[in-house]
C-alpha positions as CSV (number, residue, x, y, z in Angstrom):
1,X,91.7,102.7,121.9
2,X,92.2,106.0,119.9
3,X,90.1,109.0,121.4
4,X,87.3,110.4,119.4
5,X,89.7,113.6,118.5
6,X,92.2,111.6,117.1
7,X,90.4,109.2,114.9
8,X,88.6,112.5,113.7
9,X,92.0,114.3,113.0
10,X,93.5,111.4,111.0
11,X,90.3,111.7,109.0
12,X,90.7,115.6,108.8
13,X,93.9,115.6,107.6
14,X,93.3,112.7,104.9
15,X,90.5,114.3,103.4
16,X,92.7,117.9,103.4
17,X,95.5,115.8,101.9
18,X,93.4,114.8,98.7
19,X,92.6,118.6,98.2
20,X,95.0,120.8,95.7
21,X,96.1,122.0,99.3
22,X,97.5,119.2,100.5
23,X,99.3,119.1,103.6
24,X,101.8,120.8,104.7
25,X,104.9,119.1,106.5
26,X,104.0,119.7,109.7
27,X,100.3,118.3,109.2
28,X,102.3,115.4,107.3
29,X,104.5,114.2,110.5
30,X,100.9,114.8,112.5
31,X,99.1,112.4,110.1
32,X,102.1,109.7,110.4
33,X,102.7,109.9,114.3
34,X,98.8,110.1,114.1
35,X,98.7,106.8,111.7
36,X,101.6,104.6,113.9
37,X,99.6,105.5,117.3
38,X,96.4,104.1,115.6
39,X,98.2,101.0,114.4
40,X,99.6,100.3,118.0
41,X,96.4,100.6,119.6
42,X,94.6,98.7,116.6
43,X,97.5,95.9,116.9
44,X,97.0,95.4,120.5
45,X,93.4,94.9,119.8
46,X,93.9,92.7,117.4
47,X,96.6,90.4,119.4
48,X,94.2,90.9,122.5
49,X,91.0,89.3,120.8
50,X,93.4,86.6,119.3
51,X,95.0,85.3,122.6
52,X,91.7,85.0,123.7
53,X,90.4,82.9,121.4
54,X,89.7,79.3,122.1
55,X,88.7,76.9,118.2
56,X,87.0,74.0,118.7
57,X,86.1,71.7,115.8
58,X,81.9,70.5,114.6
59,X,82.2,67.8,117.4
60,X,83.5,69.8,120.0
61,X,87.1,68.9,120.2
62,X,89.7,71.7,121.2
63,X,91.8,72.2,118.5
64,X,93.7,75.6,119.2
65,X,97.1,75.6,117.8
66,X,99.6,74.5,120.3
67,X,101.2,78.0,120.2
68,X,98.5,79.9,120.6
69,X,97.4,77.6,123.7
70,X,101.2,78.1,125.2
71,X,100.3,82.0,124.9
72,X,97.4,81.5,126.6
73,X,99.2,79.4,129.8
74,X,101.8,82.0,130.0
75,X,99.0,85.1,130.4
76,X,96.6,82.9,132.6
77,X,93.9,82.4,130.0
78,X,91.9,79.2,129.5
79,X,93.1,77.7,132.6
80,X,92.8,73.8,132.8
């Protein structure tokens, strides 16, 4: 997860960036090495909560994808 500075930097600098100002070219490589870092972190998330999941249909039945249940074998998850 992105600090609380961060996230608040990436917002500085897109608000400054819609100004007549705009930004200059080092605040421009700040926002994108800013804008990748948050995309890792919000990637991982994502692929976290994913692996994690476990669907099951209205009558119960387990009916996770056979991929995502191989993922989930390899990392230990869901254990049978």
């Amino acid at each position: 997860m992105l600090s609380h500075d961060k996230l608040s930097r990436i917002n500085e600098l897109a608000k400054k960036a819609k100004t007549s100002e705009g930004l200059t070219l080092a605040e421009q490589d700040e926002q994108k090495k800013l804008r990748e870092e948050y995309l890792f972190h919000f990637r991982k998330g994502m692929r976290h909560h994913i692996e994690g999941m476990k669907v099951v249909d209205e009558e119960g039945t387990d009916v996770t994808p056979e991929k995502l249940k191989q993922i989930q074998k390899d990392k230990g998850i869901h254990d049978r």
